[in-house]
C-alpha positions in Angstrom: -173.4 47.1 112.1 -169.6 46.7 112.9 -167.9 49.7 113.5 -165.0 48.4 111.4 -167.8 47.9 108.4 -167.8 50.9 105.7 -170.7 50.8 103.0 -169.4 52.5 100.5 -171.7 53.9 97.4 -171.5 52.2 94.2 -173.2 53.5 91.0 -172.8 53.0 87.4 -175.1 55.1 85.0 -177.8 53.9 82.6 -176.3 50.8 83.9 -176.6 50.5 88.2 -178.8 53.0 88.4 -180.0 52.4 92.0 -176.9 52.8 94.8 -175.6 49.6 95.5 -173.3 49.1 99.0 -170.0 48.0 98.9 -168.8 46.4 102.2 -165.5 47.0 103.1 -163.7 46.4 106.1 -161.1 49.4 107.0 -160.0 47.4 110.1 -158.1 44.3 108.0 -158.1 46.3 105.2 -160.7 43.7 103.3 -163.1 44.0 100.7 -166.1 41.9 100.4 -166.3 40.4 96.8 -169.9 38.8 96.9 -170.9 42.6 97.1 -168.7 43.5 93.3 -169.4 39.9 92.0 -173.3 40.9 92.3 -173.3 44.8 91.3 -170.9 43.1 88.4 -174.2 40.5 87.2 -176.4 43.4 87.6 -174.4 45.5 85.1 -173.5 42.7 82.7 -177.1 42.2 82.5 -178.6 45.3 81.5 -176.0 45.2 79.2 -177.2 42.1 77.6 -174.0 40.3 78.7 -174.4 36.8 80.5 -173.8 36.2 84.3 -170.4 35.2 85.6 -169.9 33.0 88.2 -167.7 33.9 91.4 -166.2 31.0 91.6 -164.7 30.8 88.8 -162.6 33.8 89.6 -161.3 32.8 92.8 -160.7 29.3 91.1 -158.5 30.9 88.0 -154.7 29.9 88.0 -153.8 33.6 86.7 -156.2 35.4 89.7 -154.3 32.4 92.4 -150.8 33.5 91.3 -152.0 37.3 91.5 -153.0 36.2 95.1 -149.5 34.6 96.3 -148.0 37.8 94.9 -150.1 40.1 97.2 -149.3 37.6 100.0 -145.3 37.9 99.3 -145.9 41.7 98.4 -147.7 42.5 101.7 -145.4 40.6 104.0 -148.7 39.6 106.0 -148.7 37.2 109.2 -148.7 33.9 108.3 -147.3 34.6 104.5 -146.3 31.9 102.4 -143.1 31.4 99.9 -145.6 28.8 97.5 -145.1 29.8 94.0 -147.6 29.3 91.1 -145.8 26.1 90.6 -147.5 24.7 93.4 -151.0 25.4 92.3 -153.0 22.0 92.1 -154.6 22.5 88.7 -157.4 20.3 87.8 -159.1 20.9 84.3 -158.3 24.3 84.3 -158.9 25.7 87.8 -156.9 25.6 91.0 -158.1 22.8 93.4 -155.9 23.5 96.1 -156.4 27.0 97.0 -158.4 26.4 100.4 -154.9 24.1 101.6 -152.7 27.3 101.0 -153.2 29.1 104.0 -153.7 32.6 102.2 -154.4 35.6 104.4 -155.2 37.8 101.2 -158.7 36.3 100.9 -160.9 35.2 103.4 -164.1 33.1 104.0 -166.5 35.1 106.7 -169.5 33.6 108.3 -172.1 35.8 109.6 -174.5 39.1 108.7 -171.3 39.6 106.4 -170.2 36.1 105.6 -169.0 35.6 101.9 -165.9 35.9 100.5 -163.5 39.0 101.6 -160.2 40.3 100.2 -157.6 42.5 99.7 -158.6 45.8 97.7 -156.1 44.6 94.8 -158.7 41.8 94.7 -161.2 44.0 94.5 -160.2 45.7 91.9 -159.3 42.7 89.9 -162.5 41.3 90.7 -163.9 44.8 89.6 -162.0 44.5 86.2 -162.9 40.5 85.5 -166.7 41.6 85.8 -167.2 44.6 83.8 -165.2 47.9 82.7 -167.9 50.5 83.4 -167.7 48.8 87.9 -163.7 48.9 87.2 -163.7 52.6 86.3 -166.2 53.1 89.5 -164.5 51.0 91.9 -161.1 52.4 91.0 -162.3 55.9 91.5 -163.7 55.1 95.2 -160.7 53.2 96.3 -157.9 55.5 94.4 -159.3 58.6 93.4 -161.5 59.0 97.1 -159.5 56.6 99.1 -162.2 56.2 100.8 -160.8 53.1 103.6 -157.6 55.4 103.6 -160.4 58.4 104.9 -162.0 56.1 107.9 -159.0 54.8 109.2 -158.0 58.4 109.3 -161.2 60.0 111.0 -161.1 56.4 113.5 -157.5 57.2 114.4 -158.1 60.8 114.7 -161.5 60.4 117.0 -159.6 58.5 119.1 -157.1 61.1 119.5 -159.1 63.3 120.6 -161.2 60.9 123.4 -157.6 60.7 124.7 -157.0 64.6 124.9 -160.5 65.4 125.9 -160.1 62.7 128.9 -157.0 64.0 129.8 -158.2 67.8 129.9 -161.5 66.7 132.4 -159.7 64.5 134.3 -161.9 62.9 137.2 -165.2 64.4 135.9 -165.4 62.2 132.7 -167.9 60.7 131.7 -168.4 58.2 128.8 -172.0 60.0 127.6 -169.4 63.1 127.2 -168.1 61.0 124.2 -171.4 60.1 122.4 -172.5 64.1 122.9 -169.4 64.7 120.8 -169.8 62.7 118.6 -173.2 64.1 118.0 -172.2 67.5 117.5 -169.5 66.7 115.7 -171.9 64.4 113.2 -174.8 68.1 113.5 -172.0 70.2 112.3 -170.9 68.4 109.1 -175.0 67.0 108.6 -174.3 63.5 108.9 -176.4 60.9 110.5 -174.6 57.3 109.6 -171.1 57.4 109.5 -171.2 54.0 108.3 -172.2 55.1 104.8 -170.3 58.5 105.1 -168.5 59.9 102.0 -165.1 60.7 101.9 -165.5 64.1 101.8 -167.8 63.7 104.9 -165.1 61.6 106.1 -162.4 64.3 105.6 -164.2 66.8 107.2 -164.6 64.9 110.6 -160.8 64.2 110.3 -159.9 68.3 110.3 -162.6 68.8 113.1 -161.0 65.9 115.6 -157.3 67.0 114.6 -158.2 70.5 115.5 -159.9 70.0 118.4 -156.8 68.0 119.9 -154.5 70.7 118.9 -156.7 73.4 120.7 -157.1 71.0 123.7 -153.4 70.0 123.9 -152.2 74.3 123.3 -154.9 74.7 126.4 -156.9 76.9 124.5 -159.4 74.8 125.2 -160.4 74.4 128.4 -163.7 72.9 129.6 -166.2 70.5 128.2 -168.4 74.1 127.3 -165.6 75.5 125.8 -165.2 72.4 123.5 -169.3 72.2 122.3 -168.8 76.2 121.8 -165.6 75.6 119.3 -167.4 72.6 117.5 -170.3 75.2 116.8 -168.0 78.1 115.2 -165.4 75.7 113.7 -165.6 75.7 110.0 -164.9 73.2 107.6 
């Protein structure tokens, strides 16, 4: 798996009863929209709702204007000044959207190819589907923020592989690292943080950040002194 990919938990009582991943990646900030367009089917149907078609979405003149206005809204590289008056409509849907250069949504190929986009996408996508996924999706992205939580714990992990390199010095090794790593994950009882919740997520974040601190102040020492804090720490 990449180590930019989160899988984040999706369920929807009496409705999505089994968990269903969400793949989202916290590195370009990008959601992947096959994975809501098929929980979305799944709920619609054992609601006795018919299926809707992704397509159709991405294809909608409303959804393509709410995509330039993420585009101007984010500033993003490569942004564009086109206007909904220079949508190509053709019997109702946009025809020219793959000519507009938007960086908001994106075609992937590979073990995660499919159609990826900005969270506001998501959650449109979310809301277009099925109000029951809106109110679930919403709550993971606003309520848990949970891409908002790995970029975090990323940022903070790397913090401290800086300190902790710094504080050996010579006698580093890169094994030191995954040994971390693995305490760290014993301590808070996780074994994938790919599929980590956000309170999981959190708590790895205080742990890193106060293991810097304590390395930077020279409280901590030693590689031993740093495996004995990770074992009293609390979180």
């Amino acid at each position: 798996m990449s180590n930019y990919i989160q899988n984040i938990n999706i369920k929807v009582e009496n409705y999505l009863p089994e968990d269903f991943n969400l793949s989202a990646n916290w590195k370009d900030n990008m959601v992947r929209l096959n994975d809501i367009h098929e929980m979305g089917n799944q709920v619609r149907i054992a609601k006795g709702f018919p299926e809707k078609g992704l397509e159709h979405f991405l294809r909608s003149p409303s959804v393509n204007e709410f995509f330039l206005s993420i585009q101007r809204k984010e500033n993003l590289a490569n942004s564009i000044s086109a206007d909904s008056a220079e949508l190509e409509i053709i019997d109702g849907i946009v025809a020219n959207r793959d000519s507009l250069n938007l960086t908001v949504i994106k075609n992937k190929r590979g073990r995660y190819g499919g159609s990826w986009g900005h969270p506001l996408i998501a959650l449109k996508l979310a809301a277009w589907m099925d109000s029951d996924l809106e109110v679930e999706i919403y709550t993971q992205f606003l309520e848990h923020k949970i891409l908002e939580k790995r970029i975090e714990s990323s940022d903070a992990w790397n913090k401290l592989r800086h300190a902790y390199a710094t504080m050996v010095g010579e006698s580093y090794r890169f094994y030191h690292f995954i040994n971390i790593a693995n305490a760290i994950s014993n301590k808070i009882g996780v074994s994938d943080w790919d599929t980590a919740s956000a309170d999981q997520l959190e708590k790895r974040t205080k742990i890193q950040d106060t293991l810097s601190f304590l390395i930077d102040s020279k409280v901590i020492t030693s590689k031993e002194g740093l495996f004995k804090t990770i074992t009293k720490i609390t979180v």
